[in-house]
C-alpha positions, 0 to 999 in steps of 0.5 A, spaced: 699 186 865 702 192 861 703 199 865 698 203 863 703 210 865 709 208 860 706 210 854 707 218 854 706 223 850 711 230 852 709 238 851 716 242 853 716 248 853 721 252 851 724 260 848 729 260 844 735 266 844 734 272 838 735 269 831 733 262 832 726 260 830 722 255 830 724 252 823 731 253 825 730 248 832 727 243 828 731 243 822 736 241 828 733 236 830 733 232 824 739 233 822 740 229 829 735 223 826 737 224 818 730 226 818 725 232 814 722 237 816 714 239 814 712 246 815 704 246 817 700 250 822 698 250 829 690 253 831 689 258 837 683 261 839 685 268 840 678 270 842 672 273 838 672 279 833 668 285 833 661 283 830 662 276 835 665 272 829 671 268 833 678 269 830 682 262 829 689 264 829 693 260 825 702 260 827 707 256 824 709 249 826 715 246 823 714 238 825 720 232 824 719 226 821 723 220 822 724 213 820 717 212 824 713 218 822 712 224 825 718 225 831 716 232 835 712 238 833 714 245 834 709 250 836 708 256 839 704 257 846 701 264 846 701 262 855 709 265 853 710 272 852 713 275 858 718 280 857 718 278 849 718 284 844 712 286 841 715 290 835 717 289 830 712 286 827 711 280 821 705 277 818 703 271 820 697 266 817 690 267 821 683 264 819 679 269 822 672 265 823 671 260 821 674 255 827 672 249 822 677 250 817 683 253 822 682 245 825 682 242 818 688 247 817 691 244 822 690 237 820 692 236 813 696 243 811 703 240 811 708 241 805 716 240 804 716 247 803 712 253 808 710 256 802 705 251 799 703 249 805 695 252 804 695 248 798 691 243 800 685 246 803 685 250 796 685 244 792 678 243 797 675 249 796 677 252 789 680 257 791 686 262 789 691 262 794 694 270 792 700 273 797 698 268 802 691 269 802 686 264 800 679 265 797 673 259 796 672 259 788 667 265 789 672 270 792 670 268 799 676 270 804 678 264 808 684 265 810 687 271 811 694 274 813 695 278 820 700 281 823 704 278 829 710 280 833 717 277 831 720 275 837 713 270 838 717 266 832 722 264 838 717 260 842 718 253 842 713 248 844 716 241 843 710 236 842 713 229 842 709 222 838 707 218 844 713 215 847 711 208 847 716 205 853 720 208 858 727 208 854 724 210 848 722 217 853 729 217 855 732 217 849 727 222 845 728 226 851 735 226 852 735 228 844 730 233 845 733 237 850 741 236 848 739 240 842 735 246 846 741 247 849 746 245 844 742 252 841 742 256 847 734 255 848 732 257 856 726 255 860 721 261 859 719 264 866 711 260 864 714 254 862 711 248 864 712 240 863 705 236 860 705 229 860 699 226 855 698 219 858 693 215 855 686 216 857 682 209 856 685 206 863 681 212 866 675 211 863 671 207 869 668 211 874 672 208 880 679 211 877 676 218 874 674 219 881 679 216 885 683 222 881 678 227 881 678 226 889 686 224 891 688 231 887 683 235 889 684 233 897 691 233 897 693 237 891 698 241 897 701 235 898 702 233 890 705 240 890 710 239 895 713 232 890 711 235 883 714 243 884 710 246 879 713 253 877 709 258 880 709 261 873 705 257 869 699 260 868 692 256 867 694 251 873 689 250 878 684 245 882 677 241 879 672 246 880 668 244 885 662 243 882 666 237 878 668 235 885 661 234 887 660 230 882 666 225 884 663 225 890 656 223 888 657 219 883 660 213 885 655 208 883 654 210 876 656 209 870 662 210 867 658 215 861 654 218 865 659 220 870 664 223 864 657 227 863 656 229 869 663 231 868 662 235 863 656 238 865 660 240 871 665 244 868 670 240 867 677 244 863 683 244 860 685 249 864 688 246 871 693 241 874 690 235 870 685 236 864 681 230 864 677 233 858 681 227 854 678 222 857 670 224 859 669 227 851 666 222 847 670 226 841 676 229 844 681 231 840 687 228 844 684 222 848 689 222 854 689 224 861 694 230 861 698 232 867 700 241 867 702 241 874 710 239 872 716 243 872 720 244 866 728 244 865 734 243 860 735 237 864 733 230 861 734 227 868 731 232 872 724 231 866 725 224 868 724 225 875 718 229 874 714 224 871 716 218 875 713 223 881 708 224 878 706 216 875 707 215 883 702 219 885 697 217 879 699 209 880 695 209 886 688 211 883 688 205 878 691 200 882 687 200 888 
């Protein structure tokens, strides 16, 4: 039977030094790969304006693409701002309300050239694009530029394909993490390691609870063996409504359960997001543990997710 923990998608999080950018570590790892680079955009959510419309932040992302399509995306992570300045500042792309369109932004804007990246969405909507604004064919702002600090243009979030084997992860990681030091990135003070596995292995009640349940009873005792960074923010434990549900719910179905799941106020904010998994329509369909270190060394990401597929094994063999 296939492992079902071998195939892995990583974030690592990462900070470059003054004068390199997102571009630049990217342009970088292609060359390792004789790949290109597409400039596209990454969506944040940054809250809600004033009149209670919610502002859809749109950062650059640079991705490389190799011999089998996309390699890594490199993005920002708004959670990386210690100690970076806040002046001066530059112009960055935002969507200000509208959060469909920051997702299908964030979908099918990617061009060879970073200047051209909105034109898809104005070929949709009829619109001009006009200074790095673009309208719908009434004139209607759809996207709209903001300014952002300079130095949030540092901050590198490496967001692998999905790793089909452990040598393939090896390798990527070996690549990844020799260029980052090649160009002097640093692990920022908040920087975690995520590891996205696929989610259709847990997709039974007796998997999904067994998780929610051996995490949360002996979320200590994982500490001690995955040694998170005490920084990172938006860690944590299942709230306790989603726990009580673990525990009542043995003999329901698994749709049911992901309900109740998600009636419970299950998150992405926490040592292990499950909302991939208890979604009907995630955006990502993968199980995804936060609770990991980040570093430079690939032997050292290595260790940390053998760790961690030895602590999540047992809930799907037992």
């Amino acid at each position: 039977m296939a492992d079902p923990l071998a195939r892995v998608g990583l974030e690592l999080e990462l900070l470059a030094p003054r004068g390199v950018d997102r571009p630049a570590v990217a342009h970088a790892i292609a060359r390792k790969v004789r790949g290109h680079v597409e400039y596209g955009f990454k969506y944040t959510s940054e809250g809600r304006l004033p009149d209670g419309r919610p502002l859809c932040r749109l950062s650059d992302a640079v991705r490389v693409v190799d011999a089998r399509g996309v390699l890594v995306t490199v993005v920002d992570d708004p959670t990386i701002r210690a100690r970076l300045s806040v002046t001066p500042r530059q112009r960055t792309l935002s969507v200000t309300d509208d959060l469909r369109i920051a997702l299908l932004a964030e979908r099918i804007c990617w061009s060879r050239r970073r200047d051209t990246r909105l034109q898809p969405l104005a070929a949709l909507f009829g619109g001009p694009i006009e200074g790095g604004t673009l309208a719908d064919a009434f004139g209607h702002p759809l996207v709209v530029l903001l300014e952002e600090p300079l130095s949030w243009g540092r901050v590198c979030e490496l967001v692998t394909r999905p790793l089909a084997t452990r040598a393939e992860r090896r390798q990527v990681a070996e690549l990844l993490l020799g260029v980052a030091r090649e160009l002097r990135l640093a692990v920022p003070a908040e920087a975690g390691l995520h590891a996205h596995y696929d989610a259709g292995p847990w997709r039974t009640t007796r998997t999904l609870r067994r998780l929610i349940l051996e995490s949360t009873e002996h979320r200590a005792a994982w500490h001690e063996r995955l040694r998170p960074n005490p920084r990172c923010l938006k860690l944590g434990p299942f709230p306790d409504a989603v726990v009580r549900v673990a525990r009542e719910g043995a003999r329901v179905s698994f749709p049911t359960f992901a309900a109740a799941v998600r009636l419970a106020g299950a998150r992405k904010e926490g040592d292990v997001n499950v909302l991939g998994v208890v979604e009907p329509r995630p955006r990502q369909p993968t199980l995804e543990l936060r609770c990991l270190p980040m570093s430079l060394h690939c032997a050292e990401v290595l260790a940390a997710l053998e760790t961690a597929e030895a602590l999540l094994s047992p809930c799907l063999t037992r």
